[in-house]
N, C-alpha and C positions, 0 to 999 in steps of 0.2 A: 065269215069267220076270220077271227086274228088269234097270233100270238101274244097272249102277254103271260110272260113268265113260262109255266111248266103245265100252262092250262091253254083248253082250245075253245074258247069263248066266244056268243054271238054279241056282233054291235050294229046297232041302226045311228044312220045322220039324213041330215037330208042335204039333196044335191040339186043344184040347177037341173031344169027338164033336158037342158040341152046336152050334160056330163053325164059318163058312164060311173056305174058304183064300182068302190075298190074292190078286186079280185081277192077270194077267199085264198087266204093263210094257211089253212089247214083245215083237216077232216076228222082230227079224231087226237085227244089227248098224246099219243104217241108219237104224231105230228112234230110235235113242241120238245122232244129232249134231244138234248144235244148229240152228236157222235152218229149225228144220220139212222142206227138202228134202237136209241133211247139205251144204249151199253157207252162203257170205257175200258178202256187198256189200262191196268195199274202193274207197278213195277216195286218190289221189294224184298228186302233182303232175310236171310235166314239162317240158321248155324246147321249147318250138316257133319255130324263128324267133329271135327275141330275146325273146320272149315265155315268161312261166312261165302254163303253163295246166292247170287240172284233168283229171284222168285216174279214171276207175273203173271199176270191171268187180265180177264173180263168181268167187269162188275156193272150192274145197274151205275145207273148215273146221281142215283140219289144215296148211292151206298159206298159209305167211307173206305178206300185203300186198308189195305195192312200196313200195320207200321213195322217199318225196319228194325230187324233184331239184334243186327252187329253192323259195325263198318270195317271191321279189320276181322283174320285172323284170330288175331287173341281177344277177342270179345269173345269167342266161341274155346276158348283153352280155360278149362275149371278144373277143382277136385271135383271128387264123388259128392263128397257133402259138406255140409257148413256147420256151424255152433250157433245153440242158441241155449242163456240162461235170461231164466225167469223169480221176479221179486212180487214181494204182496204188500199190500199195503190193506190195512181194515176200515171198512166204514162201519153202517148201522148194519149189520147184520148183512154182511157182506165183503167180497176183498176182491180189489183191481188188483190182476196181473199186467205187471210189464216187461216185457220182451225185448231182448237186442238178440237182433239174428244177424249170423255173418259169413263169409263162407259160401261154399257150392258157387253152381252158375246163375246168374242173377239173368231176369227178374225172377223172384218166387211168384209163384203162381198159386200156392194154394196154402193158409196156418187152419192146422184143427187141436182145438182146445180142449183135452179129456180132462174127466173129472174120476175118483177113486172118494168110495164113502165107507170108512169101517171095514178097508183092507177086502172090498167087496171087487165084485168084475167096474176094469174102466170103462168106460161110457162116453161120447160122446156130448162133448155141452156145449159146445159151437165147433161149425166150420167155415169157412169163408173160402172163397175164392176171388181172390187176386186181382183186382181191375189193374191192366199195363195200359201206360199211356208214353208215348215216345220211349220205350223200352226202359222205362222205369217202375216196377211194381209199387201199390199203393195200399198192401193190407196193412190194416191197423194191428199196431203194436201192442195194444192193451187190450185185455177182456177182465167184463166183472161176474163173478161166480156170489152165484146168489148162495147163502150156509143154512140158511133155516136152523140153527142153533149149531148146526153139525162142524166138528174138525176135519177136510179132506183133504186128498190129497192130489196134485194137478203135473201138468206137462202141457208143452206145446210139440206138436209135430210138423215139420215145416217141409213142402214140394217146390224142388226149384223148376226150371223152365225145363231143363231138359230128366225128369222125373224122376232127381236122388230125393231120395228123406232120410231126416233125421231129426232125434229129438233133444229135447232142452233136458235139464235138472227135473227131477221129483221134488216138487217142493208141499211142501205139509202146511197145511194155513187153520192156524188153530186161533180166531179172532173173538175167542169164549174168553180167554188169560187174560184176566183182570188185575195182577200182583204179580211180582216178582218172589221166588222162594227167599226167605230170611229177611224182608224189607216188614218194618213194624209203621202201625199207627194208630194216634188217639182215637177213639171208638167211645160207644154210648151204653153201657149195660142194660139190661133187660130193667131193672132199677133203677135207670136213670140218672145212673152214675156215670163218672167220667173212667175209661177202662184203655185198657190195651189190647191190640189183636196182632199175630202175625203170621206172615204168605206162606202156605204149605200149600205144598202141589198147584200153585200158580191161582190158590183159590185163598180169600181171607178169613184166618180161624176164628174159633170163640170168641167175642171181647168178653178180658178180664178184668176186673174190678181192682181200681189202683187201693192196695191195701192201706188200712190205717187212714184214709180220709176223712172219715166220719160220715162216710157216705154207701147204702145205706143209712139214718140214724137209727143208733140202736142196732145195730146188725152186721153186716159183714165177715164176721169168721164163724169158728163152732166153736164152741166153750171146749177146752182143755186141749183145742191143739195147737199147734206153736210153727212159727215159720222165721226164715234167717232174716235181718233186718239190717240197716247199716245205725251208728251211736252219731249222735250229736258229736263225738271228736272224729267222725269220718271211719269209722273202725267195724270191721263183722264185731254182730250182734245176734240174740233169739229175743223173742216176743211172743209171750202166751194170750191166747187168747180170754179173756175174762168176762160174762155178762154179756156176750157176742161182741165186744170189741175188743181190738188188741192193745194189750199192755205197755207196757214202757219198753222200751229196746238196751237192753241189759246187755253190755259186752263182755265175748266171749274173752274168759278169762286163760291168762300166760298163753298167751298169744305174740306180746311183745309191741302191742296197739290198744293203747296209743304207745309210744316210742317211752322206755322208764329210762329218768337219769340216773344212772348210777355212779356214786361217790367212788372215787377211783386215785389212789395215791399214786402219782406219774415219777416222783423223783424224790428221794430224801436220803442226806449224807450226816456224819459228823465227822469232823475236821478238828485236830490233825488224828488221824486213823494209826490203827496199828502199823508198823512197830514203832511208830514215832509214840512220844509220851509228851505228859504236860506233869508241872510241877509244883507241889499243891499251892492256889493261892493265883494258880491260872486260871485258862478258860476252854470249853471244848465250843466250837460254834454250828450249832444246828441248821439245815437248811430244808425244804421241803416244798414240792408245786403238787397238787390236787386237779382234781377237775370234779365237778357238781357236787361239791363238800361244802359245808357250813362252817364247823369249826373240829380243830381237831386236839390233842391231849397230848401229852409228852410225860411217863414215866419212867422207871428202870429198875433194874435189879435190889437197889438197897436204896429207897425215898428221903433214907434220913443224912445219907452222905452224896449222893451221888450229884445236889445239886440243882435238885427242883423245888426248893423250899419242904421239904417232906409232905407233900403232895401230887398228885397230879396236876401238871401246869396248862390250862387250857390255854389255846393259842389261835389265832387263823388258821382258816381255810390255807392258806399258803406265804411265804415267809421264810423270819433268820432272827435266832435270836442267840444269845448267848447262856453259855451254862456253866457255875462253879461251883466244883464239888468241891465239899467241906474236910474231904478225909483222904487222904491215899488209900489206894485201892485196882481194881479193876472193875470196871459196870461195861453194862451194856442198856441200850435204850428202846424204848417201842413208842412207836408214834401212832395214834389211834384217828380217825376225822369220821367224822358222820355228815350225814346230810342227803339229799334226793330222795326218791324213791327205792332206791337199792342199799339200805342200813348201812350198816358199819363196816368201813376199810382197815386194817393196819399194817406196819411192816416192824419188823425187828432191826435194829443196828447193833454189833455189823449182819449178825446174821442169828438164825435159828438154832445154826450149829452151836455156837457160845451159848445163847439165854433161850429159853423156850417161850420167856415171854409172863410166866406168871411169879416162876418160883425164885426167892429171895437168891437161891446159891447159883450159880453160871454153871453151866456145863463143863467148860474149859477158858483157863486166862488165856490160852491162847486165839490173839486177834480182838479180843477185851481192847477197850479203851483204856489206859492206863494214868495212875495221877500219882504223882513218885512225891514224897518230902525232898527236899531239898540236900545236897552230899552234906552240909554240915552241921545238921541234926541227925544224919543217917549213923555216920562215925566219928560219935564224941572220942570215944579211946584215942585214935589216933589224932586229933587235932590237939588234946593235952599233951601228948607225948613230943609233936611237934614244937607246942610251945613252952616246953620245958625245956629242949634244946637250944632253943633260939635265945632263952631268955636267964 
Protein backbone atom coordinates (compact mmCIF):
# COMPACT_ATOMS: atom_id res chain seq x y z
CA UNK A 1 0.00 0.00 0.00
CA UNK A 2 0.93 3.74 -0.56
CA UNK A 3 -0.05 7.25 -0.20
CA UNK A 4 -1.06 9.13 -2.87
CA UNK A 5 -3.06 12.05 -2.02
CA UNK A 6 -6.08 11.54 0.50
CA UNK A 7 -6.44 7.83 -0.84
CA UNK A 8 -4.74 4.43 0.57
CA UNK A 9 -4.25 2.67 -2.72
CA UNK A 10 -2.70 -0.91 -3.72
CA UNK A 11 0.51 -0.80 -6.35
CA UNK A 12 2.53 -3.88 -7.85
CA UNK A 13 6.20 -3.40 -9.66
CA UNK A 14 8.46 -5.81 -9.99
CA UNK A 15 11.83 -6.14 -8.19
CA UNK A 16 15.12 -8.01 -8.55
CA UNK A 17 14.67 -11.66 -6.81
CA UNK A 18 17.45 -10.46 -4.82
CA UNK A 19 15.53 -6.88 -3.30
CA UNK A 20 12.83 -6.60 -0.65
CA UNK A 21 9.31 -5.03 -1.74
CA UNK A 22 8.62 -1.49 -0.41
CA UNK A 23 7.11 -1.37 3.00
CA UNK A 24 3.28 -0.72 3.05
CA UNK A 25 2.26 3.17 3.53
CA UNK A 26 -0.84 2.65 5.04
CA UNK A 27 -3.78 0.45 6.01
CA UNK A 28 -6.76 2.13 5.67
CA UNK A 29 -8.00 5.59 4.07
CA UNK A 30 -7.54 7.47 7.35
CA UNK A 31 -3.91 6.56 7.11
CA UNK A 32 -3.61 9.38 4.46
CA UNK A 33 -5.11 12.70 6.11
CA UNK A 34 -3.17 14.92 7.45
CA UNK A 35 -2.94 16.11 11.35
CA UNK A 36 -2.01 12.33 12.50
CA UNK A 37 -5.97 11.95 13.56
CA UNK A 38 -7.50 12.96 9.77
CA UNK A 39 -8.81 16.57 12.04
CA UNK A 40 -7.27 20.30 12.22
CA UNK A 41 -7.24 23.11 14.55
CA UNK A 42 -8.84 26.21 12.95
CA UNK A 43 -8.74 29.62 14.66
CA UNK A 44 -11.36 32.49 13.91
CA UNK A 45 -12.75 35.42 14.90
CA UNK A 46 -16.36 36.69 16.03
CA UNK A 47 -18.48 39.70 17.35
CA UNK A 48 -19.52 38.98 20.93
CA UNK A 49 -21.21 41.98 22.32
CA UNK A 50 -19.50 44.71 20.73
CA UNK A 51 -16.67 43.04 21.14
CA UNK A 52 -14.51 41.03 18.20
CA UNK A 53 -13.10 37.81 19.98
CA UNK A 54 -11.34 34.71 19.06
CA UNK A 55 -13.03 31.53 18.05
CA UNK A 56 -11.27 27.94 17.41
CA UNK A 57 -12.30 24.51 17.23
CA UNK A 58 -11.52 21.03 15.27
CA UNK A 59 -12.47 20.30 11.86
CA UNK A 60 -12.08 17.40 9.42
CA UNK A 61 -9.37 18.20 7.26
CA UNK A 62 -11.30 18.29 4.13
CA UNK A 63 -13.85 20.86 5.78
CA UNK A 64 -13.16 24.71 5.21
CA UNK A 65 -12.26 26.94 8.49
CA UNK A 66 -14.90 29.75 9.43
CA UNK A 67 -14.14 32.85 8.27
CA UNK A 68 -13.42 35.69 10.40
CA UNK A 69 -16.23 38.02 11.31
CA UNK A 70 -14.43 41.33 12.56
CA UNK A 71 -10.66 42.25 12.99
CA UNK A 72 -11.34 45.13 15.34
CA UNK A 73 -13.62 46.30 17.98
CA UNK A 74 -15.68 48.43 15.79
CA UNK A 75 -16.37 45.88 13.16
CA UNK A 76 -18.79 44.57 15.87
CA UNK A 77 -20.29 48.40 16.93
CA UNK A 78 -23.74 48.85 14.74
CA UNK A 79 -27.27 50.35 15.10
CA UNK A 80 -30.22 48.06 15.64
CA UNK A 81 -31.12 48.38 12.08
CA UNK A 82 -30.35 49.61 8.56
CA UNK A 83 -32.51 51.35 5.51
CA UNK A 84 -33.55 49.96 2.69
CA UNK A 85 -35.83 51.40 -0.35
CA UNK A 86 -37.00 49.80 -3.18
CA UNK A 87 -37.76 50.74 -7.06
CA UNK A 88 -39.62 48.71 -10.09
CA UNK A 89 -39.19 48.79 -13.10
CA UNK A 90 -41.93 46.88 -15.73
CA UNK A 91 -41.21 44.08 -18.22
CA UNK A 92 -43.67 41.81 -20.06
CA UNK A 93 -45.84 41.17 -17.46
CA UNK A 94 -43.74 41.61 -14.79
CA UNK A 95 -41.53 44.10 -12.52
CA UNK A 96 -37.81 43.90 -11.19
CA UNK A 97 -37.41 45.25 -7.79
CA UNK A 98 -34.17 46.87 -6.84
CA UNK A 99 -32.96 47.30 -3.53
CA UNK A 100 -30.10 49.50 -1.84
CA UNK A 101 -29.85 48.37 1.71
CA UNK A 102 -27.70 50.21 4.31
CA UNK A 103 -27.23 50.29 7.75
CA UNK A 104 -27.36 47.76 10.79
CA UNK A 105 -24.34 45.42 11.16
CA UNK A 106 -23.16 43.90 8.20
CA UNK A 107 -22.88 41.11 6.66
CA UNK A 108 -26.88 40.56 6.06
CA UNK A 109 -27.58 37.25 6.27
CA UNK A 110 -30.99 36.90 5.22
CA UNK A 111 -33.68 39.54 2.11
CA UNK A 112 -37.28 38.18 2.09
CA UNK A 113 -39.43 39.50 -0.50
CA UNK A 114 -43.31 39.89 0.31
CA UNK A 115 -45.68 40.36 -1.97
CA UNK A 116 -49.73 42.12 -1.05
CA UNK A 117 -52.42 41.33 -3.91
CA UNK A 118 -55.80 43.58 -3.57
CA UNK A 119 -54.95 44.87 -0.11
CA UNK A 120 -55.17 41.06 0.82
CA UNK A 121 -52.66 39.00 3.65
CA UNK A 122 -48.76 39.67 2.61
CA UNK A 123 -47.20 36.52 1.48
CA UNK A 124 -44.11 35.54 0.99
CA UNK A 125 -42.51 35.46 -2.72
CA UNK A 126 -39.01 34.83 -2.11
CA UNK A 127 -36.46 34.40 0.58
CA UNK A 128 -33.02 34.09 0.35
CA UNK A 129 -30.40 33.62 2.53
CA UNK A 130 -27.16 35.19 2.38
CA UNK A 131 -23.94 33.30 1.14
CA UNK A 132 -20.83 35.33 3.40
CA UNK A 133 -17.68 34.96 1.98
CA UNK A 134 -14.63 36.83 3.69
CA UNK A 135 -17.29 38.67 5.86
CA UNK A 136 -18.92 40.12 2.90
CA UNK A 137 -22.56 39.26 2.25
CA UNK A 138 -23.72 38.34 -1.34
CA UNK A 139 -27.67 38.41 -1.56
CA UNK A 140 -28.97 39.72 -4.58
CA UNK A 141 -30.33 43.12 -4.77
CA UNK A 142 -32.97 42.62 -7.20
CA UNK A 143 -36.23 40.27 -7.41
CA UNK A 144 -38.72 39.87 -10.39
CA UNK A 145 -42.36 39.53 -9.23
CA UNK A 146 -44.20 37.83 -11.64
CA UNK A 147 -48.25 40.14 -11.92
CA UNK A 148 -50.25 37.93 -13.95
CA UNK A 149 -52.18 41.10 -14.98
CA UNK A 150 -52.51 42.10 -11.19
CA UNK A 151 -51.51 45.63 -9.44
CA UNK A 152 -49.49 44.61 -5.98
CA UNK A 153 -48.04 45.72 -3.65
CA UNK A 154 -44.28 44.69 -2.26
CA UNK A 155 -41.40 45.26 0.40
CA UNK A 156 -38.25 43.81 1.24
CA UNK A 157 -37.34 42.61 4.85
CA UNK A 158 -33.74 42.54 5.58
CA UNK A 159 -31.60 40.31 8.67
CA UNK A 160 -28.37 41.42 9.52
CA UNK A 161 -25.72 39.20 11.10
CA UNK A 162 -26.34 39.85 14.32
CA UNK A 163 -30.53 39.32 13.99
CA UNK A 164 -32.04 43.18 13.59
CA UNK A 165 -34.61 43.55 10.77
CA UNK A 166 -36.05 45.90 9.17
CA UNK A 167 -37.97 46.82 6.31
CA UNK A 168 -37.90 48.95 3.04
CA UNK A 169 -40.87 51.40 1.44
CA UNK A 170 -44.47 49.75 0.37
CA UNK A 171 -44.21 50.18 -2.98
CA UNK A 172 -47.26 49.70 -5.36
CA UNK A 173 -46.17 48.33 -8.90
CA UNK A 174 -49.13 48.84 -11.10
CA UNK A 175 -47.24 47.65 -14.81
CA UNK A 176 -51.29 47.42 -16.33
CA UNK A 177 -50.79 52.03 -16.89
CA UNK A 178 -50.59 52.19 -20.42
CA UNK A 179 -51.17 56.38 -20.61
CA UNK A 180 -50.80 59.06 -18.68
CA UNK A 181 -54.13 61.03 -17.44
CA UNK A 182 -54.77 64.22 -19.86
CA UNK A 183 -52.01 63.03 -22.63
CA UNK A 184 -54.09 62.84 -26.08
CA UNK A 185 -53.60 60.79 -29.43
CA UNK A 186 -54.51 60.14 -33.02
CA UNK A 187 -56.47 57.05 -32.91
CA UNK A 188 -58.54 55.00 -35.71
CA UNK A 189 -62.65 55.09 -35.44
CA UNK A 190 -64.69 52.14 -35.42
CA UNK A 191 -65.35 53.78 -39.28
CA UNK A 192 -62.10 54.04 -40.02
CA UNK A 193 -61.76 57.27 -39.76
CA UNK A 194 -58.90 59.24 -38.26
CA UNK A 195 -60.08 60.26 -34.48
CA UNK A 196 -58.94 61.42 -31.27
CA UNK A 197 -58.70 59.66 -27.82
CA UNK A 198 -57.65 60.81 -24.32
CA UNK A 199 -55.85 59.08 -20.95
CA UNK A 200 -58.44 58.74 -18.13
CA UNK A 201 -57.63 56.81 -15.16
CA UNK A 202 -54.15 55.80 -16.86
CA UNK A 203 -56.40 53.90 -19.48
CA UNK A 204 -57.14 55.23 -23.22
CA UNK A 205 -60.70 56.50 -23.95
CA UNK A 206 -63.09 56.37 -26.91
CA UNK A 207 -61.44 57.39 -30.24
CA UNK A 208 -63.57 60.33 -31.52
CA UNK A 209 -64.22 61.02 -34.84
CA UNK A 210 -62.30 64.33 -36.12
CA UNK A 211 -65.49 66.35 -36.99
CA UNK A 212 -66.26 67.86 -40.41
CA UNK A 213 -63.62 65.61 -42.30
CA UNK A 214 -65.76 64.11 -44.58
CA UNK A 215 -65.11 61.05 -43.09
CA UNK A 216 -67.34 58.88 -42.56
CA UNK A 217 -68.73 59.96 -46.26
CA UNK A 218 -72.10 60.96 -46.00
CA UNK A 219 -72.21 60.64 -42.17
CA UNK A 220 -70.60 61.81 -39.28
CA UNK A 221 -73.19 64.00 -37.24
CA UNK A 222 -77.11 63.74 -36.72
CA UNK A 223 -79.19 66.03 -38.59
CA UNK A 224 -80.25 69.29 -36.60
CA UNK A 225 -77.54 69.16 -34.12
CA UNK A 226 -74.88 71.75 -33.92
CA UNK A 227 -71.47 71.95 -32.30
CA UNK A 228 -68.89 75.00 -31.69
CA UNK A 229 -66.33 75.25 -34.43
CA UNK A 230 -63.47 77.64 -35.17
CA UNK A 231 -64.08 80.41 -38.77
CA UNK A 232 -61.60 80.56 -41.53
CA UNK A 233 -60.51 84.04 -39.76
CA UNK A 234 -59.58 82.00 -36.64
CA UNK A 235 -62.70 83.13 -34.63
CA UNK A 236 -65.48 80.83 -32.35
CA UNK A 237 -67.93 79.66 -34.60
CA UNK A 238 -71.34 76.98 -34.55
CA UNK A 239 -71.90 74.51 -37.28
CA UNK A 240 -75.37 72.70 -37.89
CA UNK A 241 -75.43 69.64 -38.91
CA UNK A 242 -77.36 69.09 -42.39
CA UNK A 243 -77.87 65.62 -44.50
CA UNK A 244 -75.57 64.04 -41.72
CA UNK A 245 -72.69 66.38 -42.48
CA UNK A 246 -71.71 69.57 -40.90
CA UNK A 247 -72.33 72.89 -42.39
CA UNK A 248 -70.39 75.82 -42.92
CA UNK A 249 -68.84 77.24 -39.58
CA UNK A 250 -70.79 80.56 -39.20
CA UNK A 251 -69.27 83.12 -36.55
CA UNK A 252 -70.45 83.82 -33.55
CA UNK A 253 -71.79 87.04 -33.87
CA UNK A 254 -70.59 90.69 -31.57
CA UNK A 255 -68.12 88.78 -30.18
CA UNK A 256 -65.67 91.38 -31.29
CA UNK A 257 -63.79 88.40 -33.69
CA UNK A 258 -62.60 88.94 -35.90
CA UNK A 259 -61.24 92.30 -34.47
CA UNK A 260 -63.93 95.43 -36.24
CA UNK A 261 -62.07 98.64 -37.40
CA UNK A 262 -63.67 101.35 -36.13
CA UNK A 263 -63.70 104.98 -37.62
CA UNK A 264 -62.69 106.89 -34.87
CA UNK A 265 -62.22 110.91 -34.95
CA UNK A 266 -58.73 111.34 -32.72
CA UNK A 267 -58.33 115.17 -32.96
CA UNK A 268 -60.05 118.22 -34.71
CA UNK A 269 -59.75 122.03 -34.03
CA UNK A 270 -60.59 125.41 -35.60
CA UNK A 271 -58.35 128.20 -35.38
CA UNK A 272 -58.39 131.04 -34.43
CA UNK A 273 -61.15 129.92 -31.63
CA UNK A 274 -63.06 131.93 -29.30
CA UNK A 275 -62.65 135.00 -28.13
CA UNK A 276 -60.33 135.69 -30.73
CA UNK A 277 -62.32 136.67 -34.10
CA UNK A 278 -61.72 137.04 -37.77
CA UNK A 279 -62.82 139.74 -39.98
CA UNK A 280 -64.99 139.23 -42.90
CA UNK A 281 -62.99 138.44 -45.84
CA UNK A 282 -60.56 136.21 -43.60
CA UNK A 283 -60.23 132.62 -42.88
CA UNK A 284 -60.96 130.13 -40.10
CA UNK A 285 -58.46 126.91 -40.63
CA UNK A 286 -59.71 123.52 -40.13
CA UNK A 287 -57.58 120.58 -38.85
CA UNK A 288 -58.60 117.03 -38.14
CA UNK A 289 -56.51 113.17 -37.64
CA UNK A 290 -58.98 110.06 -37.77
CA UNK A 291 -58.03 106.59 -37.55
CA UNK A 292 -59.88 103.58 -39.89
CA UNK A 293 -62.02 106.46 -41.65
CA UNK A 294 -62.46 106.94 -45.40
CA UNK A 295 -63.48 110.26 -45.96
CA UNK A 296 -65.06 112.71 -43.82
CA UNK A 297 -67.62 115.95 -44.41
CA UNK A 298 -67.55 119.41 -42.95
CA UNK A 299 -70.81 121.41 -42.41
CA UNK A 300 -72.22 124.21 -39.93
CA UNK A 301 -74.77 126.05 -38.56
CA UNK A 302 -75.81 128.44 -41.63
CA UNK A 303 -74.35 126.44 -45.24
CA UNK A 304 -74.94 129.45 -47.11
CA UNK A 305 -72.62 131.96 -45.04
CA UNK A 306 -70.57 130.07 -43.05
CA UNK A 307 -68.01 129.17 -45.73
CA UNK A 308 -68.37 125.71 -47.23
CA UNK A 309 -69.77 126.66 -50.56
CA UNK A 310 -73.38 126.01 -49.27
CA UNK A 311 -72.79 122.63 -49.06
CA UNK A 312 -71.36 119.96 -47.18
CA UNK A 313 -67.55 119.86 -48.07
CA UNK A 314 -66.29 116.42 -48.35
CA UNK A 315 -62.89 116.06 -47.44
CA UNK A 316 -60.02 113.33 -46.17
CA UNK A 317 -59.76 110.91 -43.93
CA UNK A 318 -57.39 113.51 -42.23
CA UNK A 319 -55.96 116.96 -42.89
CA UNK A 320 -56.25 121.01 -42.97
CA UNK A 321 -57.98 123.16 -45.04
CA UNK A 322 -59.16 126.47 -44.98
CA UNK A 323 -62.58 128.13 -44.52
CA UNK A 324 -64.23 131.58 -45.70
CA UNK A 325 -67.29 132.68 -44.54
CA UNK A 326 -69.14 135.03 -46.81
CA UNK A 327 -71.13 136.90 -43.95
CA UNK A 328 -70.45 138.18 -40.41
CA UNK A 329 -71.83 136.10 -38.09
CA UNK A 330 -71.22 133.54 -35.48
CA UNK A 331 -71.31 129.50 -36.65
CA UNK A 332 -70.18 126.55 -35.28
CA UNK A 333 -69.04 123.45 -37.29
CA UNK A 334 -69.44 119.50 -37.37
CA UNK A 335 -66.95 117.37 -38.84
CA UNK A 336 -68.50 113.99 -39.88
CA UNK A 337 -66.00 110.77 -41.44
CA UNK A 338 -67.17 107.27 -42.16
CA UNK A 339 -65.37 104.29 -43.08
CA UNK A 340 -64.37 100.66 -41.37
CA UNK A 341 -66.65 98.56 -40.10
CA UNK A 342 -67.98 100.72 -37.22
CA UNK A 343 -70.33 103.49 -39.42
CA UNK A 344 -70.13 106.84 -38.82
CA UNK A 345 -68.02 109.23 -36.35
CA UNK A 346 -68.58 112.98 -35.78
CA UNK A 347 -67.60 115.93 -33.48
CA UNK A 348 -69.02 119.28 -32.97
CA UNK A 349 -66.69 122.53 -32.92
CA UNK A 350 -66.36 124.12 -30.56
CA UNK A 351 -68.75 122.16 -28.70
CA UNK A 352 -72.21 120.75 -28.25
CA UNK A 353 -73.04 123.30 -25.83
CA UNK A 354 -73.00 126.17 -28.76
CA UNK A 355 -74.74 124.02 -31.88
CA UNK A 356 -76.37 120.61 -31.35
CA UNK A 357 -75.26 119.87 -34.62
CA UNK A 358 -78.45 119.94 -36.76
CA UNK A 359 -80.35 123.03 -36.18
CA UNK A 360 -79.67 126.31 -38.32
CA UNK A 361 -79.82 128.62 -34.92
CA UNK A 362 -76.78 128.00 -32.09
CA UNK A 363 -77.54 127.44 -28.81
CA UNK A 364 -75.38 130.45 -27.54
CA UNK A 365 -72.83 133.01 -29.43
CA UNK A 366 -70.93 132.36 -26.68
CA UNK A 367 -67.52 130.45 -27.70
CA UNK A 368 -69.18 130.58 -31.56
CA UNK A 369 -66.49 131.31 -33.93
CA UNK A 370 -66.92 134.78 -34.85
CA UNK A 371 -66.55 136.83 -38.36
CA UNK A 372 -66.88 140.67 -37.62
CA UNK A 373 -67.09 143.31 -40.77
CA UNK A 374 -64.53 145.41 -40.62
CA UNK A 375 -64.66 148.91 -37.90
CA UNK A 376 -65.20 151.09 -41.04
CA UNK A 377 -68.32 149.68 -42.40
CA UNK A 378 -69.39 149.00 -38.73
CA UNK A 379 -69.60 153.02 -38.09
CA UNK A 380 -70.25 155.05 -40.93
CA UNK A 381 -71.76 157.89 -38.63
CA UNK A 382 -68.77 158.45 -37.08
CA UNK A 383 -66.27 158.40 -39.84
CA UNK A 384 -68.45 161.31 -41.66
CA UNK A 385 -68.53 163.33 -38.67
CA UNK A 386 -64.70 162.65 -38.53
CA UNK A 387 -64.23 163.85 -41.97
CA UNK A 388 -66.22 166.79 -41.68
CA UNK A 389 -63.99 168.02 -39.26
CA UNK A 390 -60.86 167.41 -40.76
CA UNK A 391 -62.02 168.82 -43.87
Amino acid sequence: MYYGGSVCSKSTSKVKPTDSCPPSSCDSNSDCLTGGGGTKTCHWTVCSSDACVSRSGTYPVDVDCPDNRCSTNNDCIGTGSGTATIVNLCGNNSATVTAVVDGGNKPYKKYTWYKQIDRGTWNIDYEEVCPVTSNISSCNNTHTYLLSGQTINAYLRVEDIRNNTWASNILNINCNKVCTDGDTQNCTTSSNCPGNQTCINNTWGTCTDIPNDGCPVGGGCVNGSSQGCVTIDNCPGNQTCIGNIWGSCLDVPNDNCPAVNICTIDSASVVPAYPKIIYLGGKFKVTWQTTDCSTCTITCNDLAKCGVNGLAQPVGDSGEIEIKPTASGYYAYKITCEGGAGGASSIVLPSTDVWDGVSPTLKTNVGAYRVRRPFIFETPAFLKLLIDKLF
